[in-house]
C-alpha positions as CSV (number, residue, x, y, z in Angstrom):
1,X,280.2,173.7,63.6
2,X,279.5,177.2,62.7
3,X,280.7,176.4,58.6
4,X,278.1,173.5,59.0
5,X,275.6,176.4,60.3
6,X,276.5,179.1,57.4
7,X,276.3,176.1,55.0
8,X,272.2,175.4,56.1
9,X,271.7,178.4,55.9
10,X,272.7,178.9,52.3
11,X,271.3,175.6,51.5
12,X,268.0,177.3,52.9
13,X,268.0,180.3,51.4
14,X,268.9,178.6,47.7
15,X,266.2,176.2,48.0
16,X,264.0,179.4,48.9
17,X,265.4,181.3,45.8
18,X,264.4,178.1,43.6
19,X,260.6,177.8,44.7
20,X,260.1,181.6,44.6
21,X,261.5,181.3,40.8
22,X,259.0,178.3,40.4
23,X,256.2,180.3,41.4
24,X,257.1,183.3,39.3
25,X,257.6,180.8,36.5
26,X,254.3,179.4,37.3
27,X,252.5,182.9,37.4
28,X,254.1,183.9,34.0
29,X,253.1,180.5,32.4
30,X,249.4,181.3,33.6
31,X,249.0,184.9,32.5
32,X,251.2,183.5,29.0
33,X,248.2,181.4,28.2
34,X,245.3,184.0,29.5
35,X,246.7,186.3,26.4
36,X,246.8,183.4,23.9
37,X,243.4,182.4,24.7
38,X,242.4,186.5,24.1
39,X,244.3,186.1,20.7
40,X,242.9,183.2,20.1
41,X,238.8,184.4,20.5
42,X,240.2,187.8,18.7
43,X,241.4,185.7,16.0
44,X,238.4,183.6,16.2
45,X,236.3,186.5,15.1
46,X,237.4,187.1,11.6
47,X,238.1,183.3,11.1
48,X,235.8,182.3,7.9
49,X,235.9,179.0,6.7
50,X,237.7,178.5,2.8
51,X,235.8,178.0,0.2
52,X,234.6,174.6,-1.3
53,X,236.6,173.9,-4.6
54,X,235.7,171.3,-6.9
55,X,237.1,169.7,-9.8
56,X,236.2,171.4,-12.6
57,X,236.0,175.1,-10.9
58,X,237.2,177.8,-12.3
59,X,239.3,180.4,-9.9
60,X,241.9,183.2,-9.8
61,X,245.3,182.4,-9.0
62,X,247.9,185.4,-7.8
63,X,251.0,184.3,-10.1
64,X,253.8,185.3,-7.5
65,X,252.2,182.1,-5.8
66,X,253.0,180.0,-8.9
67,X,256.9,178.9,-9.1
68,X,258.4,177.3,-12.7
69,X,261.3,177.3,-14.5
């Protein structure tokens, strides 16, 4: 009787362990996506939109970009 006892108890104390991990997990995931959302707006910011190219324009190309044989 007194295994059976030690044995709820550890069962308890496990299943206590697991939801205080889930809630740390939980908090992390929240404050995780608070600082992506500031990097996001920061980023945001100095976002400009590219230019509009068309057929026929001329433009500068950085030749380290440009691979051949």
């Amino acid at each position: 009787m007194e295994l059976q006892v030690k044995r709820n108890m550890q069962i308890t104390e496990v299943n206590l362990f697991v939801m205080d991990l889930r809630a740390v997990h939980n908090d992390l995931r929240e404050v995780i996506e608070d600082a992506q959302c500031r990097y996001q707006k920061s980023a945001d910011k100095k976002w400009t939109p590219a230019p509009r190219i068309e057929v026929g324009d001329h433009v500068f190309l950085l030749a380290k970009f440009i691979k051949s044989t």
